[in-house]
C-alpha positions in Angstrom: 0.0 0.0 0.0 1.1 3.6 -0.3 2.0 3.8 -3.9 3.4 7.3 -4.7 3.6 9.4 -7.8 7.4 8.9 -9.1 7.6 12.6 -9.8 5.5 15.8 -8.9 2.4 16.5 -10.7 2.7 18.6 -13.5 1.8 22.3 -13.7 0.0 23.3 -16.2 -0.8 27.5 -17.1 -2.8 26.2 -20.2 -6.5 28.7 -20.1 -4.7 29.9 -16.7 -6.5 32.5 -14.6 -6.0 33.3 -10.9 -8.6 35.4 -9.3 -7.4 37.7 -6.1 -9.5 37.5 -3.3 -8.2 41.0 -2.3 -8.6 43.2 0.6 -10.7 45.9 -1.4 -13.4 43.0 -1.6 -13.6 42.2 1.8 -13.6 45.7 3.8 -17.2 46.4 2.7 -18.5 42.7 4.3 -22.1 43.7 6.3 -23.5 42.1 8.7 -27.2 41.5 7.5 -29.7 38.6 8.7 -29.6 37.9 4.8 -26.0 36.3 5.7 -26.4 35.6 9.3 -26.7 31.8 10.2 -29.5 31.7 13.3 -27.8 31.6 16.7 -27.6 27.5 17.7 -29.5 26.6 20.7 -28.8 23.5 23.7 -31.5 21.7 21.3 -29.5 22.2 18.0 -26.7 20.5 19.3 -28.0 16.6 19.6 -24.5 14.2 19.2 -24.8 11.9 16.2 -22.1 9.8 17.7 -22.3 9.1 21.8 -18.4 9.4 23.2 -16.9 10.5 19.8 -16.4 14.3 18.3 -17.4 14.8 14.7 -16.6 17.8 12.2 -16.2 18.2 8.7 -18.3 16.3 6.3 -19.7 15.0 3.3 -22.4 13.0 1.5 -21.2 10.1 -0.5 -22.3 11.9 -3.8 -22.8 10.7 -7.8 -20.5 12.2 -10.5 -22.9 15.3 -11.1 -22.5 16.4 -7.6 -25.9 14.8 -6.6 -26.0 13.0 -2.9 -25.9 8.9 -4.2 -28.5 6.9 -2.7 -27.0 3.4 -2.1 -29.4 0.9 -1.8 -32.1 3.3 -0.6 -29.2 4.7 1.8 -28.2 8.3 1.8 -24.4 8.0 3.3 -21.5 10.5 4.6 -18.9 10.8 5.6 -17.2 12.7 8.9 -13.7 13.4 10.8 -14.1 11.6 14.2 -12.3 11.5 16.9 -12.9 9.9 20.8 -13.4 13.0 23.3 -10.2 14.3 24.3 -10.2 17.1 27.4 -8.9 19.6 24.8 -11.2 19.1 22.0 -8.2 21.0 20.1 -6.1 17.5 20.2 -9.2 15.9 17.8 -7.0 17.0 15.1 -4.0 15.0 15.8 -6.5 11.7 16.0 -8.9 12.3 13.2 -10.7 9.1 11.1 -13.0 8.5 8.4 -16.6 8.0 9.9 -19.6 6.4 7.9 -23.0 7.3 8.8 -26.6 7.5 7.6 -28.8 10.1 7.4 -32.4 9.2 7.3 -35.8 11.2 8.5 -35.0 9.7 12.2 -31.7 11.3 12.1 -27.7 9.7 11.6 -26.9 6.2 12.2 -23.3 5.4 13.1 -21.4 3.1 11.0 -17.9 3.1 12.4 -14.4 3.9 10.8 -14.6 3.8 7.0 -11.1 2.7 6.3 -9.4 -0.3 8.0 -6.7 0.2 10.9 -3.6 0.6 9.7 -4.7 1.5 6.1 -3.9 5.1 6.1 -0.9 6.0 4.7 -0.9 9.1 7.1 -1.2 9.4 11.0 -4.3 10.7 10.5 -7.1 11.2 7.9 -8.3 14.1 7.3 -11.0 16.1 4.7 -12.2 15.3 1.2 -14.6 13.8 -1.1 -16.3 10.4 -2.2 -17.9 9.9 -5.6 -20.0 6.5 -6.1 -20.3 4.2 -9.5 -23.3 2.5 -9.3 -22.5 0.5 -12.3 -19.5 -0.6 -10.3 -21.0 -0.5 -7.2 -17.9 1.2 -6.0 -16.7 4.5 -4.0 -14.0 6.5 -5.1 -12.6 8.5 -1.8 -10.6 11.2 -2.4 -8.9 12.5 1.2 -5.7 14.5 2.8 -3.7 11.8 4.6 -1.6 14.2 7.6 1.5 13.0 8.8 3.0 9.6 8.8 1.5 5.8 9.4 3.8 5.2 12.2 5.6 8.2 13.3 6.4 8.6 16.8 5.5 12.0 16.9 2.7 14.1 15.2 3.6 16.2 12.0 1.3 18.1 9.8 2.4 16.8 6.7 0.1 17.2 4.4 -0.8 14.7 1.4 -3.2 13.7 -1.0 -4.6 10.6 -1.8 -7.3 8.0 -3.5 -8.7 4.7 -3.2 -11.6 2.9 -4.3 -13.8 -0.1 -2.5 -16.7 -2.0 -3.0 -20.1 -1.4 -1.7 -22.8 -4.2 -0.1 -25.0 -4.5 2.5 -25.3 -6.9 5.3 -28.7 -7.2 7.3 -29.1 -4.0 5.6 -26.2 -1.9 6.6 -23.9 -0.8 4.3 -20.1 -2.4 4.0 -17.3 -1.1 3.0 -14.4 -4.0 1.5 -11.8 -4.5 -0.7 -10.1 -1.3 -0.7 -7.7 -0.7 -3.5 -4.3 0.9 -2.2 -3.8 4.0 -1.7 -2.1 6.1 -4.5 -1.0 10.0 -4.2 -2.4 11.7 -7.0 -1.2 15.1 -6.7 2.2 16.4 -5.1 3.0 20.4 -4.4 5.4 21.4 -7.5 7.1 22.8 -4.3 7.2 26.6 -6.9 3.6 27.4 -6.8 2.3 25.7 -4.6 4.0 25.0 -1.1 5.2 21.7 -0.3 3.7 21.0 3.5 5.7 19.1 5.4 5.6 20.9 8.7 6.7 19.2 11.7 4.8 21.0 14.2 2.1 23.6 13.8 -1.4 24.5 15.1 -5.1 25.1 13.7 -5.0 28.1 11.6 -1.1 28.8 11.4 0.0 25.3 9.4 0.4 25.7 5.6 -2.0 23.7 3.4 -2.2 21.2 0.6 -5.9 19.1 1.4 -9.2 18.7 1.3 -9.6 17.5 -2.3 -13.1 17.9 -3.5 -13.9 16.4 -7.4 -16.0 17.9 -9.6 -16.9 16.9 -12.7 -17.5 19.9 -15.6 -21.0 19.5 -17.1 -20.2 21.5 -19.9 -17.6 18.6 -20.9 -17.8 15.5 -18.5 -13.6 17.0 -17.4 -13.0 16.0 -13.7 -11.4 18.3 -11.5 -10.3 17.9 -7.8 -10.3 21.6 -5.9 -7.8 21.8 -3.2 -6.6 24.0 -0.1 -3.3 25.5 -0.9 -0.5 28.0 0.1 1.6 30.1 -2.3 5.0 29.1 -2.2 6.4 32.4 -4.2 4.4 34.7 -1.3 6.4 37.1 0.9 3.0 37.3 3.8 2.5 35.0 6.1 -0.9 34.6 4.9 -0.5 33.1 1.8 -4.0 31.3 1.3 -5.1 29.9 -1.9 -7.6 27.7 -4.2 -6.0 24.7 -6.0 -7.0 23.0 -8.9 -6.3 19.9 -11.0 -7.9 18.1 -13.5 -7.7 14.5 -14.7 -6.1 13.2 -18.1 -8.7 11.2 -20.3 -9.3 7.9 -20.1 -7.0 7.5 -16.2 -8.3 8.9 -13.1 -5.3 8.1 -10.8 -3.2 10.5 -13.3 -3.6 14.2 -12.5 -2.1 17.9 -13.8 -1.7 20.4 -11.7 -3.0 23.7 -12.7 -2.8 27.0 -11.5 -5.1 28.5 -8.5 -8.1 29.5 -9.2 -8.1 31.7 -6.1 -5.4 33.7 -4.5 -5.9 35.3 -1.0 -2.5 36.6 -0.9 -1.5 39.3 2.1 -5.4 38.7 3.3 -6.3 35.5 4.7 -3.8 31.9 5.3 -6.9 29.1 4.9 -9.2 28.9 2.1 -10.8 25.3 3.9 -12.7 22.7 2.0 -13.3 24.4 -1.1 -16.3 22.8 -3.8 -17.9 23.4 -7.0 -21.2 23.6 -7.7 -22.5 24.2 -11.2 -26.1 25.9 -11.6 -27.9 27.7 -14.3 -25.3 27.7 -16.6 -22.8 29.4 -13.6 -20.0 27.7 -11.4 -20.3 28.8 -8.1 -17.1 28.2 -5.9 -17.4 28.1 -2.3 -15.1 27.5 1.1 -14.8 28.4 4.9 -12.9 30.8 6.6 -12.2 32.1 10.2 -11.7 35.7 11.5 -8.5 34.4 13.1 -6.8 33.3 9.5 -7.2 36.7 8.1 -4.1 39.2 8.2 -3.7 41.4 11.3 -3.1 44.5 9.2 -6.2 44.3 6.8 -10.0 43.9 7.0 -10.9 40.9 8.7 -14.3 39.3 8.0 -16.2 36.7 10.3 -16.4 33.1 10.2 -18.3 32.1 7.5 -18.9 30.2 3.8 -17.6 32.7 1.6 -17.6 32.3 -2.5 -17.6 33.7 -5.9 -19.1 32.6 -9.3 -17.6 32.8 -13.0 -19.0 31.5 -16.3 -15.7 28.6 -16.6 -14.7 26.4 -14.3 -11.0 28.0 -14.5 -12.3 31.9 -14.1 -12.2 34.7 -13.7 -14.3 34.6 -10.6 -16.4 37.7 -9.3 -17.0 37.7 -5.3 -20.4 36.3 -4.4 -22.7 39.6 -3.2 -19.8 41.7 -4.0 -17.6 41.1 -0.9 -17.6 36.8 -0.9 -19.6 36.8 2.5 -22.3 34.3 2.0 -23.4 33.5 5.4 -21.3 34.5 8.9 -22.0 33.0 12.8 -24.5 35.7 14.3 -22.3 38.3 15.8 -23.5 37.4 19.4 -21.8 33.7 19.0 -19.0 34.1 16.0 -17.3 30.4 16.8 -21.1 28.8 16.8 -20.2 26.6 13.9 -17.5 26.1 11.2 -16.4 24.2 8.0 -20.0 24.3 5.6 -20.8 22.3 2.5 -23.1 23.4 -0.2 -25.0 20.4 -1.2 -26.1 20.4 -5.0 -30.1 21.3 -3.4 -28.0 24.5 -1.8 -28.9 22.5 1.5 -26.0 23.4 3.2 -24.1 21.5 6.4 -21.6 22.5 8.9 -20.4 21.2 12.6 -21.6 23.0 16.2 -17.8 24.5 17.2 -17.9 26.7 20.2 -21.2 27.9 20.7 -23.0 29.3 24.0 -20.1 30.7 25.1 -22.0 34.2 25.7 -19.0 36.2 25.4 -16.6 34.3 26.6 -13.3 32.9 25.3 -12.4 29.5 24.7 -8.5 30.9 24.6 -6.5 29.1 27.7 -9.6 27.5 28.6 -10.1 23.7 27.5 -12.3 23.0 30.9 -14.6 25.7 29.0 -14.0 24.4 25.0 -15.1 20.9 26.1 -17.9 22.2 27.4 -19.1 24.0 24.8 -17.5 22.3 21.5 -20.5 20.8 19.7 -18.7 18.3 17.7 -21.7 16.9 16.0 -23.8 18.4 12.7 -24.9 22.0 12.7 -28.5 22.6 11.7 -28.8 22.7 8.5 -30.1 25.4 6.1 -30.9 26.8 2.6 -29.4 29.0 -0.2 -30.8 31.3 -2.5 -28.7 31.7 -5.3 -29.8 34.1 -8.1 -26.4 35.3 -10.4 -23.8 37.0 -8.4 -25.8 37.0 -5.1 -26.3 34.3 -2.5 -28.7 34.8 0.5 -29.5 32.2 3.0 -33.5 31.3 2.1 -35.2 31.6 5.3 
């Protein structure tokens, strides 16, 4: 297992355009119930998984971005980790979850990927398109750090593998797992190679959370990417990777230039994804207030995005500014890390909420208590050209 590309991915500037995400575009950012999420409540915040911590996610979906139904079974996927007194330490334990979602709520289905399978120390964000011809799952995910090291890096690396999908007594199984293969590598030029040995959430450099996307205009897939700029003189260096798949081999991928730079303004561009809609592609990804650069405007956390008329560009910022919808002022660490689901449904994870003006900083008696861990309500977009409200 653990097969590796034998060189780095190629970098191609064919059709290249890099849109900034600058700091002119973000001073202006309102506040405005259109963009507000609704404060979470103690009833929002029901655990899917008794004992465990949960956080970013994502349906098992077809090729056109739709959530697949396997078997009558809506299934996703979730970072997981066992409660730790510092729910900051989730991060260095994180695994694949499977659940359910049904009307009655999530059912648990334990670890996706066998012990020991990783090629990283942990497993962290991406993707997972299913073949129903093939009855197969294609996961796409960031494997951080090492199977094996003795101590925890943030390493950062990209990988895929595919398994077969049954069901037994009516729950869904997972086998058969092909190995692992890295399918893109940082041309260490554009985009920064991440091999950090130590870091912390916010501050580390970038290269994960592959989400595909396939182009309905020409069946091209695409995986989008977190990234850094190697060739940046700010510490916040944030960007919007892309690469797309040759013809005919999907474990053989170019690298092409960002689609999104956030040079001098903000360090993570998290979990970035597609979504193509009345003839637009509409580009979204998370952010927090404390990844955006001291010295410029700094917006709240939220799902930001843009839309363009091509998958590679240019992009204009969604509602002029790239706010799409921010924590309510009164509880700005309620929730983190959203997903736009192709119904503009769209799904996040209860972070630090209740916390009535307090500060979770120093304090991991008071982050336990109030870290969620487990799905954020979910809620509705309006989308109508270059504006995105949340539909209430």
């Amino acid at each position: 297992m653990g097969a590796e590309l034998k060189k780095p991915a190629r970098l191609s500037d064919a059709a290249a355009t890099t849109t900034p995400w600058a700091a002119s575009f973000v001073a202006p950012a309102p506040w405005s119930p259109a963009h507000t999420i609704a404060q979470i409540s103690n009833g929002d915040v029901s655990k899917a998984v008794d004992k465990i911590d949960l956080w970013d996610s994502w349906p098992i979906q077809n090729a056109d971005g739709s959530t697949a139904r396997i078997a009558g079974h809506k299934l996703w996927m979730a970072l997981a980790a066992p409660y730790h007194p510092d729910p900051t330490y989730r991060h260095h334990h994180a695994r694949i979850r499977l659940l359910e979602r049904n009307a009655a709520g999530w059912t648990d289905h334990g670890n996706l990927l066998p012990d020991g399978f990783s090629p990283g120390s942990r497993e962290w964000a991406g993707s997972a398109v299913y073949d129903d011809a093939a009855k197969k799952v294609t996961l796409y995910f960031t494997a951080a750090g090492r199977r094996g090291e003795e101590a925890t890096t943030f390493e950062q690396r990209i990988f895929m593998t595919s398994g077969d999908v049954s069901l037994n007594g009516g729950a869904p199984v997972f086998n058969n797992w092909s190995d692992p293969i890295e399918i893109l590598q940082a041309d260490d030029d554009v985009y920064l190679k991440v091999d950090q040995a130590e870091g912390e959430p916010g501050k580390i450099k970038a290269f994960r959370d592959p989400a595909y996307f396939k182009d309905p205009a020409d069946g091209q897939d695409y995986l989008l990417f977190t990234g850094s700029l190697k060739q940046s003189r700010s510490d916040f260096n944030g960007a919007i990777g892309i690469a797309k798949a040759e013809r005919g081999n999907s474990g053989s991928w170019t690298l092409l230039a960002p689609l999104i730079s956030a040079d001098h303004l903000n360090n993570e561009l998290e979990r970035p994804h597609l979504i193509a809609r009345n003839g637009s592609y509409y580009l979204f990804w998370s952010t927090q207030s404390s990844t955006f650069a001291p010295d410029g405007p700094v917006g709240p956390n939220g799902l930001y995005g843009m839309v363009a008329d091509h998958v590679r560009g240019p992009y204009r910022s969604l509602n002029g500014t790239g706010l799409v919808a921010a924590n309510p002022p009164e509880e700005p660490l309620q929730a983190y890390s959203w997903l736009v689901l192709d119904n503009l449904e769209v799904v996040g994870f209860v972070d630090f909420w209740g916390l009535n003006g307090r500060s979770v900083d120093d304090n991991p008696k008071l982050a336990r208590a109030q870290f969620g861990g487990t799905f954020a309500p979910f809620f509705r977009l309006n989308l109508e050209g270059d504006c995105a409200e949340i539909d209430r």
